[in-house]
C-alpha positions as CSV (number, residue, x, y, z in Angstrom):
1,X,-7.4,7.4,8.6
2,X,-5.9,4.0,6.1
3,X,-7.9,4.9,3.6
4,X,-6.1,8.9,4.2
5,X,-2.5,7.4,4.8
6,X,-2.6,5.0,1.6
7,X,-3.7,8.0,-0.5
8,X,-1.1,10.2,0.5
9,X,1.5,7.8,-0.1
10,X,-0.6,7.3,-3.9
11,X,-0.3,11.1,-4.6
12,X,3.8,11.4,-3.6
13,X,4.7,8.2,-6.1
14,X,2.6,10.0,-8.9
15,X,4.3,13.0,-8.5
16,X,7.9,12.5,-6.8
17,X,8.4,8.7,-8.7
18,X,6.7,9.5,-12.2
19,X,4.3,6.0,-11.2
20,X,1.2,6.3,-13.8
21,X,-1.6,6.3,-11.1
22,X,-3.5,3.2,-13.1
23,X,-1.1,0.6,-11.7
24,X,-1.4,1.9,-8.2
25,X,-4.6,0.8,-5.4
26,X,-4.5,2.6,-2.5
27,X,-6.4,0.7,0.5
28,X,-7.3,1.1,4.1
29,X,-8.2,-1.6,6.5
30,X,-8.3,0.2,9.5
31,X,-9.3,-1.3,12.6
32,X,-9.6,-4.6,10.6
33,X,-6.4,-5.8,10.3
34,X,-4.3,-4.5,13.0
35,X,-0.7,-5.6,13.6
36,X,-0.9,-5.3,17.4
37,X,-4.5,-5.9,18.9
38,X,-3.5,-4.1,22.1
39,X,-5.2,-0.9,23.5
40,X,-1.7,0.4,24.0
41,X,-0.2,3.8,22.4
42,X,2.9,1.2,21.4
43,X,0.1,-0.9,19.4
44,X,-1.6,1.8,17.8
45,X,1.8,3.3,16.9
46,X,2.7,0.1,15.2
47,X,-0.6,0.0,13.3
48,X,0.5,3.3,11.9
49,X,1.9,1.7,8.2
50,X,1.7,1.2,4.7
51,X,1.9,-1.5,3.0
52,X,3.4,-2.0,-0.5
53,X,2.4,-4.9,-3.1
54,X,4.4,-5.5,-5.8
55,X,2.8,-7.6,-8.3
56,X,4.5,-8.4,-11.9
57,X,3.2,-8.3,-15.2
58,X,2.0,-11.2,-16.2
59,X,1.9,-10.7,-19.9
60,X,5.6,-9.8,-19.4
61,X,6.4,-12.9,-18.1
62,X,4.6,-15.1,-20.4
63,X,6.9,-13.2,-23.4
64,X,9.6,-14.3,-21.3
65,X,8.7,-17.7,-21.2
66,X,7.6,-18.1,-24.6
């Protein structure tokens, strides 16, 4: 179901955001990495997310610098 959830949220920045798909990895980590280890439907609803990296270019930044 991550692996679903981080897709969908890849597909609808390609199309809606004009994002080129090459700069965007879409994860899952499932059970793996849960938020709230409970057994409650509380927990499991705050598992339910996406999470979004933003990570510069780094050749940009050494330009900058230079």
């Amino acid at each position: 179901m991550s692996v679903l959830r981080a897709t969908s949220v890849v597909r609808i920045l390609t199309k809606n955001a004009n994002v080129n798909p090459i700069r965007l990895t879409p994860a899952g980590r499932g059970e793996y990495s849960p938020n709230d280890t409970a057994n409650t439907a509380e927990a499991r609803k705050k598992n339910r997310r996406i999470e979004v990296i933003l990570t510069p270019k780094l050749d940009e930044i050494f330009q900058i610098l230079e």
